[in-house]
C-alpha positions in Angstrom: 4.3 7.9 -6.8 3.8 4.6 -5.5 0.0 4.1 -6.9 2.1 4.2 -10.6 4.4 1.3 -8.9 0.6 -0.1 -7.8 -0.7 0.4 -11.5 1.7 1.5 -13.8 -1.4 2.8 -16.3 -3.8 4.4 -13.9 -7.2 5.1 -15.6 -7.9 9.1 -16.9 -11.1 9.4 -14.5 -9.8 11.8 -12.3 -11.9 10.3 -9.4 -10.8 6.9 -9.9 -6.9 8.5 -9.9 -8.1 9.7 -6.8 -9.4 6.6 -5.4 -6.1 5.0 -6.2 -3.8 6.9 -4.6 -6.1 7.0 -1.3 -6.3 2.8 -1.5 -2.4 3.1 -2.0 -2.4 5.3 1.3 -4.8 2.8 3.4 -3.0 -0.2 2.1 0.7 1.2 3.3 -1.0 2.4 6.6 -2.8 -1.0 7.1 0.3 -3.1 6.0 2.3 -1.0 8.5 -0.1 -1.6 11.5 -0.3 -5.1 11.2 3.1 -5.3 11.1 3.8 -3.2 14.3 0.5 -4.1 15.7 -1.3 -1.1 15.9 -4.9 -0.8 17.1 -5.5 1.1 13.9 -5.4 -1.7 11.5 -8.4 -3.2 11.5 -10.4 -0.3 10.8 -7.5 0.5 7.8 -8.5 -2.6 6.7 -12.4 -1.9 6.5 -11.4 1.7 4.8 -9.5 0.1 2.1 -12.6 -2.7 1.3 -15.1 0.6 0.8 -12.7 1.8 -1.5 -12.1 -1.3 -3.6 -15.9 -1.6 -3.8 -15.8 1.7 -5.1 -13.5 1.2 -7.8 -14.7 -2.1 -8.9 -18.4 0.1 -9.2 -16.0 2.9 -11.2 -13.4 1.1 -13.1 -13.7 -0.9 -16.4 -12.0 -3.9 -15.7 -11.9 -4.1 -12.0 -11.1 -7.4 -11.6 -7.8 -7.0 -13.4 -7.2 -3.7 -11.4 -7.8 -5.5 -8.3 -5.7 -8.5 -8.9 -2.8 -6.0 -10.0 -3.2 -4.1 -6.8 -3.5 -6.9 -4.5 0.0 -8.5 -5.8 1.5 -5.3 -5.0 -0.4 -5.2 -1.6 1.5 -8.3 -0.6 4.6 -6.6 -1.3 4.0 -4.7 1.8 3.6 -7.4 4.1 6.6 -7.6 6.8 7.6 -8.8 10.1 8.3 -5.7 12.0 11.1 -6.2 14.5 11.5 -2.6 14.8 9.2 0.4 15.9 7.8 1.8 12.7 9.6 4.7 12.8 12.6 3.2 12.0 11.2 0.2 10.1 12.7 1.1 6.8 9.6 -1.0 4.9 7.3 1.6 6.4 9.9 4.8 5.9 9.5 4.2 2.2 6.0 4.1 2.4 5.9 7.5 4.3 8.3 8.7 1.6 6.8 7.0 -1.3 10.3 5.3 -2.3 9.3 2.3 -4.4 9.0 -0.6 -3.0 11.9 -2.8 -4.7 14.6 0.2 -3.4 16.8 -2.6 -2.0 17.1 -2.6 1.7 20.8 -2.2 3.2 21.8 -6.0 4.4 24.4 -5.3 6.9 21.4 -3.6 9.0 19.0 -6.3 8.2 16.2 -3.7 7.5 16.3 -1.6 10.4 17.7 2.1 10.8 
């Protein structure tokens, strides 16, 4: 799943699992409406913060955590020049495909 690609040694609490995968979730979903300018990302956004907070209150180590997840955040950021149901950046999100799967070139991105 993508919170592994996110963290590839998520910690054993079961809640903070669980908090992972839903600011994995928020962060595809926020990256995605920036990108095709949906109404929906600000309030994404304001999720995703609650949920950091709670894992840096949860989480030996946060800092590190947060770091880690924030360089994989900005693999997410794109320049949409599609609709997001064929971006492909977003279909792998929806999927949870990693996010280095190699885009096709000939069809710069788009489906």
């Amino acid at each position: 799943m993508l919170a592994r690609a996110a963290n590839p040694n998520p910690p054993h609490d079961p809640e903070a699992s669980r908090l992972l995968r839903l600011w994995v979730d928020l962060t595809q979903r926020a990256a995605s409406a920036a990108a095709h300018r949906s109404g929906d990302e600000e309030s994404l956004r304001n999720l995703q913060l609650q949920v950091e907070d709670t894992l840096t209150d949860r989480v030996p180590d946060s800092d590190a955590l947060l770091t880690e997840l924030w360089v994989w955040e900005s693999t997410l950021i794109h320049v949409a020049e599609t609709p997001p149901e064929t971006c492909l950046i977003c279909r792998k999100a929806r999927l949870g495909l990693p996010t280095d799967l190699p885009l096709p070139a000939a069809i710069g991105g788009a489906l």
